[in-house]
C-alpha positions in Angstrom: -13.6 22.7 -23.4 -10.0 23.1 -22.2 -7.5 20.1 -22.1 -7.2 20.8 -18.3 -10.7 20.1 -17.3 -10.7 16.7 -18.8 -8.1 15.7 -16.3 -7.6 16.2 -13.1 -4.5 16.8 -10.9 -3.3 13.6 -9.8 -1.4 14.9 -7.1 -4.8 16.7 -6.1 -6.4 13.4 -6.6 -4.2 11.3 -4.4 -4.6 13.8 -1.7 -8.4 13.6 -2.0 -7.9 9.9 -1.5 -6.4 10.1 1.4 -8.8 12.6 2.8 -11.2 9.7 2.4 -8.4 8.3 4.9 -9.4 10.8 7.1 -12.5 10.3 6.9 -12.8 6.7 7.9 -11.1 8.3 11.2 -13.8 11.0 11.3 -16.5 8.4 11.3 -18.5 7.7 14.9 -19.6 4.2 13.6 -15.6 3.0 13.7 -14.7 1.2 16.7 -12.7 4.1 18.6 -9.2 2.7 18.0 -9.5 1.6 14.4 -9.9 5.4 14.1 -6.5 6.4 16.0 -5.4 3.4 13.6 -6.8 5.4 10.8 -5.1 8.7 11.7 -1.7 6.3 11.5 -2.6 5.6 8.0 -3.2 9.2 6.6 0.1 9.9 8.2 1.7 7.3 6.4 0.2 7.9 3.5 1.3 11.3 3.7 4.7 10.7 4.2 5.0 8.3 1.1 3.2 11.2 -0.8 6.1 13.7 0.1 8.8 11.1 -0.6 6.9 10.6 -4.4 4.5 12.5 -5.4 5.7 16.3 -3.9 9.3 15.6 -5.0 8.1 14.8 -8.5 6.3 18.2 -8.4 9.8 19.5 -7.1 12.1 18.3 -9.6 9.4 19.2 -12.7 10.0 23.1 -11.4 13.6 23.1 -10.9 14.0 21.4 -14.3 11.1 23.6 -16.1 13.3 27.1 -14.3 16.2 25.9 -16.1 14.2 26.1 -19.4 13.1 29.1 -17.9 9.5 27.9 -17.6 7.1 25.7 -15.0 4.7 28.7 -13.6 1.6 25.9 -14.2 3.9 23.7 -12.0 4.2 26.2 -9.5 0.4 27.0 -9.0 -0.1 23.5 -8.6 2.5 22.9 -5.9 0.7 26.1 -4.1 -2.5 24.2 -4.5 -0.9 20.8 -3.0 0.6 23.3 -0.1 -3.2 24.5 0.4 -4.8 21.2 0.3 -2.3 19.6 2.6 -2.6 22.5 5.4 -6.4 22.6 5.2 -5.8 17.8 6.1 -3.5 18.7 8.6 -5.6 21.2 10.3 -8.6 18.7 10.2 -6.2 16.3 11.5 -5.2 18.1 14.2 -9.2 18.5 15.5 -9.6 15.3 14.9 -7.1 13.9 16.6 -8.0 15.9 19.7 -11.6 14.9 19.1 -10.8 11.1 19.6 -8.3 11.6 22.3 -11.6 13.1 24.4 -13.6 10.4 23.1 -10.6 7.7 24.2 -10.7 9.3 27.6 -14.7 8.8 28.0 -14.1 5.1 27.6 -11.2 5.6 30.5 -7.9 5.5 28.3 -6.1 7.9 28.3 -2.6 9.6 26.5 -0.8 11.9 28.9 2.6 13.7 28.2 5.3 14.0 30.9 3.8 17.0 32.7 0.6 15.0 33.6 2.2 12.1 35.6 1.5 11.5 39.0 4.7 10.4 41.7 4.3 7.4 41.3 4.2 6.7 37.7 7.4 9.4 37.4 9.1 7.3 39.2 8.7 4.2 38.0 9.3 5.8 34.6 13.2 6.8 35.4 13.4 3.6 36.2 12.0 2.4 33.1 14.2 4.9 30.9 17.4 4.0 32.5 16.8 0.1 32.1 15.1 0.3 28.4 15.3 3.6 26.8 18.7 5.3 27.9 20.8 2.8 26.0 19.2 3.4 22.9 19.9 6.9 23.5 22.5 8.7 21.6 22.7 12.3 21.2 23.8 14.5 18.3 25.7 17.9 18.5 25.3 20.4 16.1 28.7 21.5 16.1 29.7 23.1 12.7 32.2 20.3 11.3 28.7 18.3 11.5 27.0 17.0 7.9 23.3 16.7 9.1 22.2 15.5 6.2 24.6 12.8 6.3 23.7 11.0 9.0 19.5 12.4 9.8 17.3 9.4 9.2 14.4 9.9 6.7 10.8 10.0 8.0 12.5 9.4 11.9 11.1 11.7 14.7 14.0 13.5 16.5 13.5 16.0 19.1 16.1 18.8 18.6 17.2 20.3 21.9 18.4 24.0 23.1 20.6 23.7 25.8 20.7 27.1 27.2 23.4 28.8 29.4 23.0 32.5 29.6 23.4 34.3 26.3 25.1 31.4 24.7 23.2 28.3 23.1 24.0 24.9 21.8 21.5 22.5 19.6 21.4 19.0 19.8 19.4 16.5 18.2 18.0 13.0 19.7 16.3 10.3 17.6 13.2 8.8 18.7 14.4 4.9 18.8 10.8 3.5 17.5 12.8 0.6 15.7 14.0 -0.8 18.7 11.5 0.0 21.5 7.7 0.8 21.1 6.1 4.3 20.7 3.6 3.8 23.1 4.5 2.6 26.6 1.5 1.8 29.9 2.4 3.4 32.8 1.1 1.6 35.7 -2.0 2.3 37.8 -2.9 1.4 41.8 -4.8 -1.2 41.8 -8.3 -1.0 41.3 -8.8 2.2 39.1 -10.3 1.3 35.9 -8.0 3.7 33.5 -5.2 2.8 31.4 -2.6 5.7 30.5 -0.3 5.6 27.9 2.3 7.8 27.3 4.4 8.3 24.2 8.6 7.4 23.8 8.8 10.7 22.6 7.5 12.4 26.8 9.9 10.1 28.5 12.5 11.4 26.4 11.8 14.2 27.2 10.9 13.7 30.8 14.1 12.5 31.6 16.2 15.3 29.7 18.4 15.6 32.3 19.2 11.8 32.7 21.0 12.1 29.4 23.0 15.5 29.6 23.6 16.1 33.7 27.4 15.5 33.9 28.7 16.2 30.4 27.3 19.6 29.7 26.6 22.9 31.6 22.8 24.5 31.3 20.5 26.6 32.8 17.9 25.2 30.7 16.6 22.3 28.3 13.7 22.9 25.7 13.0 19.8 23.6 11.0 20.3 20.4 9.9 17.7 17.8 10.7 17.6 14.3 10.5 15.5 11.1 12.8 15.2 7.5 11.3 13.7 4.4 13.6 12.7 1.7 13.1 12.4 -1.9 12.4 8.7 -2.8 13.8 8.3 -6.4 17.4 7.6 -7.1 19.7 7.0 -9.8 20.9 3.8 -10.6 24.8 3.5 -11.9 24.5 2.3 -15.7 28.1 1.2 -15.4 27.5 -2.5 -17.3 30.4 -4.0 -15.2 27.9 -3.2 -12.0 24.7 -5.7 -10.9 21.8 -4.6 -10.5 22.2 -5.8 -7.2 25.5 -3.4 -6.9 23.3 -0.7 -8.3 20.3 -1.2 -6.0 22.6 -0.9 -3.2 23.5 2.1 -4.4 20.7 3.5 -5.2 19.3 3.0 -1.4 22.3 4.5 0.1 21.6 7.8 -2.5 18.1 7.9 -1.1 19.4 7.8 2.6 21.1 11.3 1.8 18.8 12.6 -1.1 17.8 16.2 -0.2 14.8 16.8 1.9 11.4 17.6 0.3 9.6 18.7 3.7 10.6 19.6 6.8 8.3 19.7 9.9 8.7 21.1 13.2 6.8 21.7 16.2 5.2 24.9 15.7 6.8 26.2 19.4 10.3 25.8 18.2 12.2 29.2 18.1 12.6 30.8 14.7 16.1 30.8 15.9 16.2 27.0 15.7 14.2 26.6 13.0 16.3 28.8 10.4 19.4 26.8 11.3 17.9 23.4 11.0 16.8 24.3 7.8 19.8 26.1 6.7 21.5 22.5 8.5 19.5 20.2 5.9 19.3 22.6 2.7 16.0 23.2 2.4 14.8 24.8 -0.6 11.7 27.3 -0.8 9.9 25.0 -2.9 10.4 22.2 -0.1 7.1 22.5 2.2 8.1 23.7 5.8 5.4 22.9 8.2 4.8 23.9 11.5 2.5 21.3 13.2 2.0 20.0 16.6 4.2 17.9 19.4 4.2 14.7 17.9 5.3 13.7 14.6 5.6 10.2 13.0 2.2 9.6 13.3 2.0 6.6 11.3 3.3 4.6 14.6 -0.3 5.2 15.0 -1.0 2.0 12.7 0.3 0.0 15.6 -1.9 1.9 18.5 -2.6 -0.7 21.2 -6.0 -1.6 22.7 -5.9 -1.6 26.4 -9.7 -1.1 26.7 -12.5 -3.1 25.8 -12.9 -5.5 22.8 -15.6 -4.0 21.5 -13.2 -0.6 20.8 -11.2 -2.4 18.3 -12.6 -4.6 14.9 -13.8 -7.8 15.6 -11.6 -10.6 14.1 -13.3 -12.2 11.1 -13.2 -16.0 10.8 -11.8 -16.7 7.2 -13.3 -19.0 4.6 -11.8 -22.0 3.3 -12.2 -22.9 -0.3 -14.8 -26.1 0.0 -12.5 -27.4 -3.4 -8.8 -27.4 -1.4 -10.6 -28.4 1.7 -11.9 -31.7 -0.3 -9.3 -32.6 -2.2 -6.4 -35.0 -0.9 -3.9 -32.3 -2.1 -3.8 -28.7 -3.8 -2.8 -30.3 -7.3 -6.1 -32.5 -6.7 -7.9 -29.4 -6.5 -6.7 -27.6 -8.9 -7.0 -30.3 -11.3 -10.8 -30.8 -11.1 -11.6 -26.9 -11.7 -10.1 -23.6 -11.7 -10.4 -21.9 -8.2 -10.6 -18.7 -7.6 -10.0 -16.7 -4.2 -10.9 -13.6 -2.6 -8.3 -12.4 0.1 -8.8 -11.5 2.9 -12.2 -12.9 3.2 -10.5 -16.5 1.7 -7.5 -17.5 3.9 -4.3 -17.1 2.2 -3.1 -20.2 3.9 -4.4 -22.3 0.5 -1.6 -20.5 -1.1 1.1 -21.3 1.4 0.0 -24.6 1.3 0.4 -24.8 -2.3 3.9 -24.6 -2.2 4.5 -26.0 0.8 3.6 -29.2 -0.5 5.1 -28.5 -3.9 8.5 -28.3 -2.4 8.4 -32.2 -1.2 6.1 -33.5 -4.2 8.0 -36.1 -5.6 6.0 -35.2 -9.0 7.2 -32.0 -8.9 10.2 -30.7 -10.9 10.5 -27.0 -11.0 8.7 -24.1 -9.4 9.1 -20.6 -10.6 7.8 -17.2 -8.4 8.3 -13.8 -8.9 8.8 -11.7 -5.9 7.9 -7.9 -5.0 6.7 -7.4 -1.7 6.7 -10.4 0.8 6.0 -10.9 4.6 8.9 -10.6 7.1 9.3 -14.5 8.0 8.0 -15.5 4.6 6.3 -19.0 4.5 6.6 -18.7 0.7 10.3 -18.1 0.7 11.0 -20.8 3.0 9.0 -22.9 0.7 11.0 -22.0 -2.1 14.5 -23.0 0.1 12.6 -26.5 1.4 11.9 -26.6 -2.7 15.6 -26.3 -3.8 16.6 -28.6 -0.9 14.9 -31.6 -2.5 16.5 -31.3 -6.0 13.3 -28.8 -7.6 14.4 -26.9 -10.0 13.1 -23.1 -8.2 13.6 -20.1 -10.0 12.7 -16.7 -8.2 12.2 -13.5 -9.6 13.0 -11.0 -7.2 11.8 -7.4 -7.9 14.9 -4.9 -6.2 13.1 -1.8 -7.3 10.1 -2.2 -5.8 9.7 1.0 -4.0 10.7 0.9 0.1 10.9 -2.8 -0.2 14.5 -2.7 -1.7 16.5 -3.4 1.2 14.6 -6.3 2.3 14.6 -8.0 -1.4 18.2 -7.4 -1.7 18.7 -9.7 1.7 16.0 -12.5 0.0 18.1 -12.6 -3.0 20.8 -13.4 -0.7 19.5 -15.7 1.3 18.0 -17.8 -1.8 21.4 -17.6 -3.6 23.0 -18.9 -0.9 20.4 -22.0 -0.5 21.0 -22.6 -4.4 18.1 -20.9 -5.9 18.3 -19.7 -9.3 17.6 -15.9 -8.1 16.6 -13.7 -11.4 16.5 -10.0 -11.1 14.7 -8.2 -13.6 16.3 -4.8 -15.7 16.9 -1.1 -14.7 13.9 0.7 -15.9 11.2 -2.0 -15.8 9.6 -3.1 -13.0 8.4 -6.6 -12.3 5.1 -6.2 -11.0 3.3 -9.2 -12.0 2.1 -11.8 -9.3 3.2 -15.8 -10.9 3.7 -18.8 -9.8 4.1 -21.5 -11.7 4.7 -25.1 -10.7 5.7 -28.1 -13.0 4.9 -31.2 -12.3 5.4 -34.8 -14.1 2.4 -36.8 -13.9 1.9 -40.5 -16.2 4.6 -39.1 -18.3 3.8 -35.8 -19.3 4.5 -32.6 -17.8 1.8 -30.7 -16.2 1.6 -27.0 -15.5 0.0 -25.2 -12.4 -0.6 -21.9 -12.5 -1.2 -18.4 -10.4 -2.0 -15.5 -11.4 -3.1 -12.7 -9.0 -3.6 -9.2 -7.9 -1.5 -8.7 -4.9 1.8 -9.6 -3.4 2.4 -13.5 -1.8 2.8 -11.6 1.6 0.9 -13.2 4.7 0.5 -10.0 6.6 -1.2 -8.3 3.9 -3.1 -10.7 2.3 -5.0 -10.4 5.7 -5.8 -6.6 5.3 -5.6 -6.0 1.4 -8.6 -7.2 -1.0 -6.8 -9.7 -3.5 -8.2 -12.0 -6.6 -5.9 -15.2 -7.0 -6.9 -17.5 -10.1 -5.4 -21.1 -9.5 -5.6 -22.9 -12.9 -3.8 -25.7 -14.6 -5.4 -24.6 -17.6 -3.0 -25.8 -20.7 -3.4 -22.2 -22.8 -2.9 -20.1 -19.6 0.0 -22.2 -17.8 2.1 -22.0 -21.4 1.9 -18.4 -21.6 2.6 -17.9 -17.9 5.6 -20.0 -18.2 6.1 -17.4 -21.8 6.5 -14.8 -19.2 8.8 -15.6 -17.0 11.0 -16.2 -20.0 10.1 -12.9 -21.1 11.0 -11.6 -18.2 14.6 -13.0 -18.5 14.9 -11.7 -21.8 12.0 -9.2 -22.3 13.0 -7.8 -26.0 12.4 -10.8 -27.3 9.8 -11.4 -29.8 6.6 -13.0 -28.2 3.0 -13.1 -28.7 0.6 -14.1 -25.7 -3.0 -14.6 -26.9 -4.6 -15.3 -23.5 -2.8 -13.2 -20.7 -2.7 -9.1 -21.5 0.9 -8.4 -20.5 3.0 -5.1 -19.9 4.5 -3.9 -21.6 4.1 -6.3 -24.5 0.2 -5.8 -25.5 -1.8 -4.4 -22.6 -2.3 -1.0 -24.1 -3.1 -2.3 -27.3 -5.3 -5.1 -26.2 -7.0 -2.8 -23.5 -7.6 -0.5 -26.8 -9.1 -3.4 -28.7 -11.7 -4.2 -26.2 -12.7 -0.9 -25.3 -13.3 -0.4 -29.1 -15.3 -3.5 -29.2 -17.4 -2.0 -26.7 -18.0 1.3 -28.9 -18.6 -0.6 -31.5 -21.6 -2.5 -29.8 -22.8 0.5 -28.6 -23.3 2.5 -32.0 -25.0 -1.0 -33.4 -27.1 -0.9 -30.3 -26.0 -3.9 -28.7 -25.5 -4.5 -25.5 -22.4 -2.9 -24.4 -20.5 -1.9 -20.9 -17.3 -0.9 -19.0 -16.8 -2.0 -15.2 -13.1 -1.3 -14.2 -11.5 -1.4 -10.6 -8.9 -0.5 -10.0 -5.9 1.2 -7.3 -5.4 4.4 -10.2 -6.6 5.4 -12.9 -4.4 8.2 -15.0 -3.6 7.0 -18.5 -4.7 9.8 -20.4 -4.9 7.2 -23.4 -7.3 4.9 -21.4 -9.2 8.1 -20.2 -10.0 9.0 -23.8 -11.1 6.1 -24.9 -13.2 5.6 -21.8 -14.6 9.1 -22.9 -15.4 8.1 -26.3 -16.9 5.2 -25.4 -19.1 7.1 -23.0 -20.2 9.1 -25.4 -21.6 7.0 -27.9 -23.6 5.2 -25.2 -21.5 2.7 -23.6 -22.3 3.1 -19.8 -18.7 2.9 -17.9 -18.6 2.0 -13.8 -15.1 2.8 -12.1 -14.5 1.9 -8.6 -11.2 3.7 -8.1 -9.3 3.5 -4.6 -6.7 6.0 -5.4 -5.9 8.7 -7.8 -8.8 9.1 -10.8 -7.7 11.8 -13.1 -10.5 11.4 -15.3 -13.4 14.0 -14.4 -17.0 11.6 -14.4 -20.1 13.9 -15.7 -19.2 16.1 -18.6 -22.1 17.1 -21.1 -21.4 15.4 -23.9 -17.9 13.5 -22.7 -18.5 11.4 -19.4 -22.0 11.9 -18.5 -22.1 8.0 -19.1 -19.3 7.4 -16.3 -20.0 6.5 -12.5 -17.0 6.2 -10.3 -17.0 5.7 -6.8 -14.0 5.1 -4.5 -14.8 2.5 -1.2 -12.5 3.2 2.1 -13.1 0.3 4.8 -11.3 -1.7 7.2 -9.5 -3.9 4.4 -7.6 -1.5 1.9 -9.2 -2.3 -2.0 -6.3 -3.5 -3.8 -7.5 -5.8 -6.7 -7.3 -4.9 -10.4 -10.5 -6.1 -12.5 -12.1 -5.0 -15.8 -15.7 -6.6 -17.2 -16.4 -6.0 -20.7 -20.3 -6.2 -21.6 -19.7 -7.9 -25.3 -22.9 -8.1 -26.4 -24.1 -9.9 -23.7 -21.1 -12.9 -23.2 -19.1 -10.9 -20.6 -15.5 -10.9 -20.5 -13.9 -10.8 -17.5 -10.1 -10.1 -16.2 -8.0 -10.0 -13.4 -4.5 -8.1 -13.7 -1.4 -6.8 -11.8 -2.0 -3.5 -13.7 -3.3 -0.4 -12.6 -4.2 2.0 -15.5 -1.2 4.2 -15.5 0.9 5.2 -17.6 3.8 2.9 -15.7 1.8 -0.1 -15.0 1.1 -0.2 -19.1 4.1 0.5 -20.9 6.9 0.9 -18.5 6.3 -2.6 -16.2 5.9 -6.1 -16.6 2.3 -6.7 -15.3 0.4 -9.7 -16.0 -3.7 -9.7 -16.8 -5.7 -13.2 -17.0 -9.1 -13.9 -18.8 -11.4 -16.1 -16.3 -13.1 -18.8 -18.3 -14.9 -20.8 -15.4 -18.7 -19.3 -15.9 -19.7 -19.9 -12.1 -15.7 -17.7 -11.0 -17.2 -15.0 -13.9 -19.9 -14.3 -12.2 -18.5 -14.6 -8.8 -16.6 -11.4 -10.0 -19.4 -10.0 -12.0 -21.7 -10.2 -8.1 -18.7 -9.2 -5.9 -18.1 -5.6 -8.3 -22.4 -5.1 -8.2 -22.4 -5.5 -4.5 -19.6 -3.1 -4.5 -21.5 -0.6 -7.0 -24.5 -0.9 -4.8 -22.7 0.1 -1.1 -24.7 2.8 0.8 -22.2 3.2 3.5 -18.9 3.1 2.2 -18.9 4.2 -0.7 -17.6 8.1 -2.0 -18.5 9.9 -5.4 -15.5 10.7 -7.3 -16.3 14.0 -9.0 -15.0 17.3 -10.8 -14.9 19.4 -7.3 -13.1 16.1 -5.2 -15.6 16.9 -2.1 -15.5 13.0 -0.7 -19.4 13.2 -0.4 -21.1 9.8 0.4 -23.1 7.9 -1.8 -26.4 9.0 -1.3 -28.7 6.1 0.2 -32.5 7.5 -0.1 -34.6 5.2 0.6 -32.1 2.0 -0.4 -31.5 -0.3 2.8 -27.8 0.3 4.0 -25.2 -2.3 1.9 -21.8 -2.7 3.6 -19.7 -3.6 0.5 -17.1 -5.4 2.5 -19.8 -6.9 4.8 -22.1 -8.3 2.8 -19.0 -9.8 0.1 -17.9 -11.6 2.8 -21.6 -12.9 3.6 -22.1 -13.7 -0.5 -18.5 -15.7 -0.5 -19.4 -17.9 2.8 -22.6 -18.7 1.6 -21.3 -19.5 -1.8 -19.0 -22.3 -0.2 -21.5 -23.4 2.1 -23.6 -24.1 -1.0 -20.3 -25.5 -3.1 -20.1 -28.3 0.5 -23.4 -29.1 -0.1 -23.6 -30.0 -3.7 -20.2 -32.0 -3.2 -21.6 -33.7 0.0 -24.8 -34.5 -2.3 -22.8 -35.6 -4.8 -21.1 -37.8 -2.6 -23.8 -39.6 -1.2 -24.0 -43.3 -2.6 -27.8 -43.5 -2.1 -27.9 -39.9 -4.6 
């Protein structure tokens, strides 16, 4: 068998995951706008794959042509160009397909030709009072840099202002940062519709508003269009420079890094389109896509429900851990057992609160917290501030390369310094990407260590919409080698050894490889043995072949993978022991686990660390054994339910068709639905043991 068909394309992959997107928008059984909602993700999705993936695939052929070389390169970016028209087609149906389906429940989206005299003019109104002063044309006159100054991933609608034989371009952005894409237009009382219309159709409605006066015309065509940059940049190596300097740098780099796809409305003259593209550089191994009259589709996310309730999710009531809820404080808590939570269907307000009251614990003396993606108004940065206010000694790792988040850590970093944090950036090269906090405290003497180690970001927002394990411990083995890391993470070529936590890049790949071995060596003595990993990606190729061989000597491997999977389940001989499944739902899977059979005394962990090549060697990432036998197989039950969903669930397989788990005659299991049923009955049963325990006549 050829090396090729043991892998598959990750790029390929990744787009097949976000077909699954699509798919979740595709699906009658999701409320009507969680589907628009959906269509916002796959666009966002797609842009990030352009600003990554694609330009990867870009620079590999201009750097394999110098080396005179790259044709495999090239027949995979023709496949990616394929696969991506064939999404956006089915996009474009679908799309229309829900906007029929929006109007049958009486909302509807109109553009500027579909308005009636009323609501045109109470929308010039409404663009001279709120629109037209965000408004600020662009002329294409030839002493103009338009890469310069084009904003990546903005809508603009470039203009032809036409007077006889001679034409002049102009281009207008789209102001979606200060105003919202979607505006209700009102209706006489008593009609049950609601209209919408998009920033983009007043813009363009009111054309003349904006250029009447300063420039002659016969005619004005406005046509949409869209620039994607290339995300990566280089970062100055000058040692006199911060990293702080460099990241700064680096982000204004990306802000004019050449284009890697270019789309326009597909009525746009060729005229206009050949000096756009001739205006921005674009290469022939850049993708130029026609599509349709709106662009920046992931404003989408955002779509507002003016119908019913029913059209949108229902909000969930989240579960409060029965152990915080009964203890006098978090430390209490913690203290009488580990505690493990499950965002979103746990509230992530336990967290919050941990270091709320941390940062006016007179026990307390230090807290330290690494940082890579956080909420807007951050509850947890404030925390830290309150923290360093009251004497604590706070030290904050702050992550500046974490990818689209830069600008926004490089203000925190500020901000923190300026309050008197000890702020710690990590080095070019070597992502931080672990999720720590660690909190000392001085109890009868002695110094006690609290611990967290999780999956996901300390970001409110998300933890409400992304799947998460947090492990709260004060566990002394655990705490010490959490507190080894952030060391290690100040100086990370120093000499250390961590015997409980697998960290990256100090001993993941070779502890990963230890315990995958175990597992083939079980299985060839015919003991129990078994894989169970979830995780974002999998695309280690050194993982994959492991995984391979374990599968087959006998050792019977279950993936749940959201993302890309690039190794190929079902191959006589090679993988016919694998399963792998990928779930799309309303909350995104985010959470890294792996169970390890072990002759029958599972081990279980939780980690930071996808299996890629980056996460392994090239990161810091952080992995924690659970010890707690009741928060094992708390895991052990949430990945089986999982395994088990009918409705959610996808086969990941050689040819990437999406196709559903099949059900038979199995009853329908909701993964999502029936974890958050198994977590609120566990605490309800947790209440009632401690309320039994409680009681004096027990």
């Amino acid at each position: 068998m050829s090396t090729e068909s043991l892998y598959l394309d990750k790029e390929l992959s990744w787009l097949s995951f976000n077909e699954r997107v699509l798919q979740e928008a595709a699906d009658k059984s999701v409320p009507l706008i969680e589907r628009v909602r959906f269509l916002g993700i796959f666009s966002s999705n797609t842009d990030e794959f352009y600003k990554v993936r694609f330009a990867d695939v870009k620079r590999r052929i201009l750097i394999r042509e110098e080396q005179k070389g790259g044709e495999s390169t090239k027949h995979l970016l023709s496949k990616i160009q394929s696969r991506v028209l064939k999404l956006n087609q089915d996009f474009d149906a679908l799309y229309n397909e829900i906007l029929l389906e929006m109007a049958r429940h009486h909302i509807f989206l109109v553009n500027e030709q579909q308005l009636d005299t009323y609501q045109e003019s109470w929308l010039r109104k409404h663009f001279r009072t709120q629109i037209l002063p965000h408004i600020a044309p662009i002329l294409l006159t030839d002493d103009i840099e338009l890469l310069q100054f084009l904003k990546d991933e903005y809508s603009y609608l470039a203009i032809e202002l036409q007077q006889g034989n001679h034409t002049r371009y102009a281009l207008i952005e789209i102001p979606t940062e200060q105003l919202p894409r979607f505006i209700q237009l009102p209706e006489p009382k008593g009609k049950r519709r609601k209209t919408l219309i998009l920033l983009d159709n007043i813009i363009r409605f009111c054309l003349d508003d904006i250029f009447r006066g300063f420039f002659d015309y016969d005619s004005l065509s406005a046509y949409t269009m869209k620039m994607t940059r290339d995300a990566e940049y280089d970062l100055s190596q000058e040692v006199e420079h911060s990293l702080l300097e460099q990241m700064s740098e680096g982000l204004n780099q990306r802000l004019t890094a050449m284009p890697v796809r270019f789309v326009y409305q597909r009525e746009m003259p060729s005229s206009m389109v050949d000096v756009l593209c001739d205006r921005l550089k674009v290469s022939r191994y850049d993708s130029i896509l026609p599509g349709g009259r709106y662009h920046n589709f992931k404003d989408f996310i955002d779509f507002p429900n003016v119908g019913r309730s029913y059209l949108e999710n229902k909000p969930v009531p989240q579960i409060e851990s029965t152990h915080f809820c009964l203890a006098s404080n978090a430390f209490d808590a913690i203290k009488q057992q580990d505690i493990l939570l499950y965002y979103p269907y746990h509230t992530f307000n336990h967290m919050t609160e941990l270091v709320r009251q941390a940062a006016y614990d007179p026990k307390v003396h230090s807290i330290k917290i690494n940082i890579y993606r956080v909420a807007k108004h951050s509850l947890i940065i404030g925390s830290m501030i309150n923290a360093a206010n009251n004497g604590k000694q706070v030290t904050v790792v702050i992550e500046l390369q974490a990818r689209f988040d830069e600008e926004a850590n490089i203000e925190w970093a500020h901000r923190l310094t300026e309050a008197g944090v000890q702020v710690v950036f990590g080095i070019p090269g070597l992502k931080i990407h672990s999720k720590l906090c660690l909190i000392t405290r001085r109890e009868e003497g002695e110094l006690v260590r609290y611990a967290h180690i999780g999956t996901g970001n300390f970001h409110e927002k998300t933890a409400r919409v992304y799947t998460d394990f947090a492990l709260m411990t004060c566990n002394k083995d655990i705490a010490d080698e959490v507190k080894m890391v952030f060391s290690y993470i100040q100086n990370p070529y120093q000499p250390v050894e961590f015997k409980q936590l697998i960290v990256s890049p100090s001993n993941s790949r070779s502890r990963l490889y230890d315990l995958i071995d175990r597992e083939i060596a079980h299985a060839k003595q015919n003991l129990p043995s078994g894989i169970t990993l979830k995780v974002n990606n999998l695309v280690d190729k050194g993982l994959i072949n492991l995984l391979y061989q374990a599968s087959s000597v006998g050792v019977k491997v279950q993936l749940i993978v959201r993302g890309m999977c690039t190794l190929t389940p079902g191959i006589k001989g090679i993988s016919d022991n694998i399963r792998a499944i990928s779930i799309i739902d309303r909350y995104l899977e985010h959470p890294r686990v792996v169970v390890f059979e072990n002759n029958g005394a599972p081990d279980v962990y939780i980690s930071s660390a996808d299996w890629m090549t980056r996460n392994i060697d090239n990161r810091i990432e952080v992995g924690c054994p659970i010890h707690d036998p009741a928060l094992k197989q708390t895991i052990i039950d949430i990945l089986n339910i999982q395994l088990s969903d009918t409705v959610k669930a996808r086969v990941i397989n050689k040819k990437m068709t999406n196709e559903y788990v099949p059900r038979g005659n199995k009853r329908k299991i909701r993964a999502q639905t029936a974890i958050y049923d198994y977590l609120k009955h566990t605490e309800k049963q947790l209440k009632k043991k401690a309320e039994k325990s409680g009681d004096p006549d027990d």
